[in-house]
N, C-alpha and C positions, 0 to 999 in steps of 0.2 A: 817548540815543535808540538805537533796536532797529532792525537789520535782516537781514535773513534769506537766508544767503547758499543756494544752487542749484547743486549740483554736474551739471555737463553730461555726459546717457547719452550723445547724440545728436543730429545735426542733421538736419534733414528739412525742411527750407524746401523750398517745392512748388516752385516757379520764381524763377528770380532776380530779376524784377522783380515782384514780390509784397509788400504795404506790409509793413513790420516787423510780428513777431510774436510774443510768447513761444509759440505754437503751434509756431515755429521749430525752437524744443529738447524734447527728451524729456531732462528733468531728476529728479532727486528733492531735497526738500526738505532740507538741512544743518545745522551749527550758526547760532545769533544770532551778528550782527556789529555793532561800534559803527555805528552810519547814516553819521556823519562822515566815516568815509572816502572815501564817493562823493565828495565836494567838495575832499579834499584831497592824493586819490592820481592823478595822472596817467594811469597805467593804468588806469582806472575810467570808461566813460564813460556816458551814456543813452544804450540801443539802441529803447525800448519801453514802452508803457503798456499793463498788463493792467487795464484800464479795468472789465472785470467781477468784478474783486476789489481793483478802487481803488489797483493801485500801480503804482510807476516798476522797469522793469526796469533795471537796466544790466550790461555788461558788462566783465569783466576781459581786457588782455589784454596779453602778454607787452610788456616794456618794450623791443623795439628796433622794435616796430611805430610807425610815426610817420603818427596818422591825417591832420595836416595835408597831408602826399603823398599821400593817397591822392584817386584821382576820383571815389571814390563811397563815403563815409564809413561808411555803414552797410553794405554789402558787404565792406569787410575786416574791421570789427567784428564782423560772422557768421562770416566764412573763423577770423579768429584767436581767438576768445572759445578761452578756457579757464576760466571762471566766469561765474556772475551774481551779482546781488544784487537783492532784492525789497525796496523802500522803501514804506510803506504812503501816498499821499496826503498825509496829516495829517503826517507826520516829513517829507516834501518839501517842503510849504510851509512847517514850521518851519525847514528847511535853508533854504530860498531866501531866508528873511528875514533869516537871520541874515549873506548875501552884500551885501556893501556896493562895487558899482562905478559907475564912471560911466557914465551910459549913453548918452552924446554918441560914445563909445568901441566901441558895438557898431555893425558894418555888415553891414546885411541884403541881400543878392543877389537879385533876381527875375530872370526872366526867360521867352522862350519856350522857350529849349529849342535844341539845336542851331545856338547862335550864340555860342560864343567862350566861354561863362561857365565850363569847369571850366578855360579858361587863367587869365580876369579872375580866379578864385579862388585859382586858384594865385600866382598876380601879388600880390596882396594880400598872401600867407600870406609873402611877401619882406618887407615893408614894416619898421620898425621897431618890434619888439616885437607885433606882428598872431599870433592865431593862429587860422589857416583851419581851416574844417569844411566841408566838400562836401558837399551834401545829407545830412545827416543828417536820418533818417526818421521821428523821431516825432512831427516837423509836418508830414508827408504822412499819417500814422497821426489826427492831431488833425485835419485839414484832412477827413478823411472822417468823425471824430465830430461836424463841426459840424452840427445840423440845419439845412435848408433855408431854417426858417423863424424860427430867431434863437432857437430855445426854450430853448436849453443855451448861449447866448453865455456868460454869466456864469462858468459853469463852465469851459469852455474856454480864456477869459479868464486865469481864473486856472491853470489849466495851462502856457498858453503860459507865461506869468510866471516860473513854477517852473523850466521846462523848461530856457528861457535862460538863468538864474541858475546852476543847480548844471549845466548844460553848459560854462559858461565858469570854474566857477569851482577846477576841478584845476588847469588850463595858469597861473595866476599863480604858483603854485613853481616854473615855470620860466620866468619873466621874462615870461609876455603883461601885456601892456597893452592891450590892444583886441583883439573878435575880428568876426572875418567869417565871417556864414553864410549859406552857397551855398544856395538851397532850389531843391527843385522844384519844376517849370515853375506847379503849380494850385496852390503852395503859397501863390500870391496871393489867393487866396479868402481866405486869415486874414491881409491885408493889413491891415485897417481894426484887428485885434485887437493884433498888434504894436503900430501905429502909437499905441493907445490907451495899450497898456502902456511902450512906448520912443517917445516924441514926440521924440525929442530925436537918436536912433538915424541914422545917415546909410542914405540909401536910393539903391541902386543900379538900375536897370533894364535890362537888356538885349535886344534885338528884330532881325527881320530881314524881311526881304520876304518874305510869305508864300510865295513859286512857290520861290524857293532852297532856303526854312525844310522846306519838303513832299518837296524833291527829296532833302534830307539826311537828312529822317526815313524817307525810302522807302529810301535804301539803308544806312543804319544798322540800322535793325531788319529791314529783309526784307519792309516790306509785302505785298510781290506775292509772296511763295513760300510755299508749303505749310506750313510751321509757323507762321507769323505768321496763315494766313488759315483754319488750323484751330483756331489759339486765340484769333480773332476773338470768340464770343461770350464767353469769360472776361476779355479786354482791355474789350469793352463793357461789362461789371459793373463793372470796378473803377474804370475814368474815370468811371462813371455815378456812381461813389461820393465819387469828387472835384470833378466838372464837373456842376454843377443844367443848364447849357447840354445837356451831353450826355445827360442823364435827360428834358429834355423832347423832346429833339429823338425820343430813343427812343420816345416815347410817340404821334408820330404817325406809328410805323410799326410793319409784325406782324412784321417778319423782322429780325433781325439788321443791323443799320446797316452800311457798307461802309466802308473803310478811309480813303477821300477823305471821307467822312460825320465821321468820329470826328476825322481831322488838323482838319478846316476849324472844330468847334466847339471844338478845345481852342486853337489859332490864336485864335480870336475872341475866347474868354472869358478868357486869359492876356491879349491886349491890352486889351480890354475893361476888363479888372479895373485894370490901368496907369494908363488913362485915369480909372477912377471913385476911385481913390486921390490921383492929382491934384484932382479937383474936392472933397476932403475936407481938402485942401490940405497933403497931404504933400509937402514939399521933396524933388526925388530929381536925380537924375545920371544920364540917359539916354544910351544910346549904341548904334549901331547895329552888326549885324556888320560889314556891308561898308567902313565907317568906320575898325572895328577890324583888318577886312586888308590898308586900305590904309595906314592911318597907324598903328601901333600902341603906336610908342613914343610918340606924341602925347597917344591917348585915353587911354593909361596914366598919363602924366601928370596929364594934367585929372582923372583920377578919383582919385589920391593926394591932391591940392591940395584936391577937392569935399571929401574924407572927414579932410583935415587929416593926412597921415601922412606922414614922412618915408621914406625911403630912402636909407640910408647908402651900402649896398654894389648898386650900380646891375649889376653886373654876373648877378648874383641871380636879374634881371629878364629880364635878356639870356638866361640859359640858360632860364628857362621859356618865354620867346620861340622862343628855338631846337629847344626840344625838343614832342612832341606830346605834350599835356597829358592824351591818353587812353590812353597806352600798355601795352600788354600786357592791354587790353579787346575784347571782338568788336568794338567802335565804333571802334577805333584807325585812324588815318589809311591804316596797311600793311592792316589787314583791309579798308577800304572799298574799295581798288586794288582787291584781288583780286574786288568783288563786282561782280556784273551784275545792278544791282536798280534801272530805270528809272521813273521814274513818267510813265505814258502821257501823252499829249497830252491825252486826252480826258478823264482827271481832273483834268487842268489848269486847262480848261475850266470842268470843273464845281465845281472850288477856289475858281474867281474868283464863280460863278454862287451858291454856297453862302454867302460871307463877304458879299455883296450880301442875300442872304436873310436872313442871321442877326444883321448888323449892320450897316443901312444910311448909318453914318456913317465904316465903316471901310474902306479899298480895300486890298488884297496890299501896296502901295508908302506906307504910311499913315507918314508920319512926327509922334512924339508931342513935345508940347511939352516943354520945357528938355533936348532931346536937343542933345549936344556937337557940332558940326562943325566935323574939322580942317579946316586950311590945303588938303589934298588930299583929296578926292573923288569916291568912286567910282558914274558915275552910271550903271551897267550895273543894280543891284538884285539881280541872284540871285551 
């Protein structure tokens, strides 16, 4: 089997939170490579589907880069790439078939978003023989090809499939045995499509009180400052592209949605989606942030035992505990000290007023079934 490797002019990715893209690189086209290697070289990963010419990108990239450390899997993958390779579709799903694991072994991460999950993944990635991926982006990339209306499931379907298989399947040369993928927050929209393809897959979810969950997004990205609220209507297109909640919600208004507009429907439709995954009856392992800050070595626990994994060297645990699992990111715990980015009262208001509107079965403080609660308890919410 043929693949066709891409020697890198250039990087040009517009904004760093932009879905993946071979658009990314100004490339020119190289010599043929056997395909096989994407699956069995380590330094090989998937960054990308160029879906308008039917293939899997991935990237090469130097051996002492260790993407399980990293917090955003597909952001060092772009920093470090020093190649691609272009996989045609048809040679991806003959790879993936030929990948034989089990898949009681893979564990999938949901969550909202700003609640504890690039620690939990990190936590994981300790585990015995686990090997973490932190949002890698070509199921945020898939989760915006899926149509609204189910028309391309099939296809996507079988994407997903592919995607997972020859993602996981370089880290077994070097002893995984099961992997954990962090996705992002609307990556739950292709909940139902994993679930079809890995039934069997442990399913993790993670959540927080709406008013805390808004007050962290507000000072992590900057809502209220001038860069954030002049790239408001390009943030509107591309949630619109993952969130159907955010695309109608657009639709009954002429101007530009507001920044408490866009948190409150991605809020709803991440839990929303939680809740509609359970009633299809996926088995999952909920747990709350404020759970995970009060007791942590507890819910870590419970969520090794849910997922069946050992930990030998506990101590592992203790430094991703000890350490802030976003470091050396604008998001970093030292960066957020430094910022003064409050979210008003009066959107607070209209937080509570919105998630009432847009889903009258959910409240800011909604707790979801088969959620964990330790022995300690934190009943403040934000």
């Amino acid at each position: 089997m043929a693949a066709q490797r891409l020697t890198i002019e250039g990087k040009v990715r517009p904004f760093a939170g932009s879905i993946v893209s071979l658009d990314h690189f100004r490339y020119r086209e190289a010599e043929e490579v056997e395909a096989r290697m994407v699956v069995e070289q380590p330094t090989i990963s998937l960054y990308c589907l160029d879906h308008a010419n039917r293939r899997a990108i991935f990237v090469e990239t130097p051996p002492a880069i260790d993407l399980t450390e990293a917090p955003f899997y597909n952001v060092v993958q772009y920093d470090a790439a020093e190649g691609l390779i272009a996989v045609s579709y048809e040679t991806l799903h003959q790879l993936a078939d030929e990948i034989a694991f089990d898949p009681q072994r893979i564990i999938l991460l949901y969550s909202v978003g700003r609640c504890g999950s690039t620690l939990v993944s990190h936590a994981l990635s300790q585990a015995d023989g686990v090997y973490g991926m932190s949002e890698p982006d070509v199921f945020t990339q898939l989760r915006a090809l899926r149509a609204a209306d189910g028309s391309n499931d099939a296809e996507v379907s079988d994407l997903v499939h592919d995607c997972v298989k020859v993602m996981c399947a370089p880290a077994r040369s070097e002893g995984a045995t099961a992997w954990a993928l962090k996705l992002k927050s609307l990556v739950i929209g292709l909940g139902d499509i994993f679930y079809s393809n890995f039934p069997e897959a442990k399913v993790i979810f993670l959540y927080r009180n709406a008013v805390g969950w808004a007050k962290s997004q507000a000072r992590a990205f900057g809502l209220y400052e001038a860069p954030f609220q002049k790239a408001l209507p390009r943030s509107q297109q591309l949630f619109a592209r993952l969130n159907p909640l955010v695309q109608s919600y657009m639709a009954t208004r002429t101007t530009t949605i507001s920044s408490i507009e866009l948190l409150s429907c991605n809020w709803v439709a991440v839990m929303d989606g939680c809740l509609e995954l359970q009633r299809q009856g996926v088995p999952m392992f909920c747990m709350r942030y404020e759970d995970l800050q009060v007791a942590p070595q507890e819910m870590l626990d419970a969520m090794f035992a849910f997922c069946q994994l050992t930990v030998h060297d506990s101590s592992k645990v203790d430094r991703v505990l000890a350490r802030d699992s976003q470091a050396g990111t604008s998001i970093s715990q030292a960066s957020l000290r430094e910022a003064a980015r409050e979210l008003p009262e009066h959107d607070v208001a209209e937080l509570l007023r919105l998630i009432q509107q847009l889903s009258p079965t959910l409240s800011p403080d909604t707790i979801v079934p088969h959620t964990f609660t330790p022995m300690k308890v934190d009943v403040n919410g934000e």
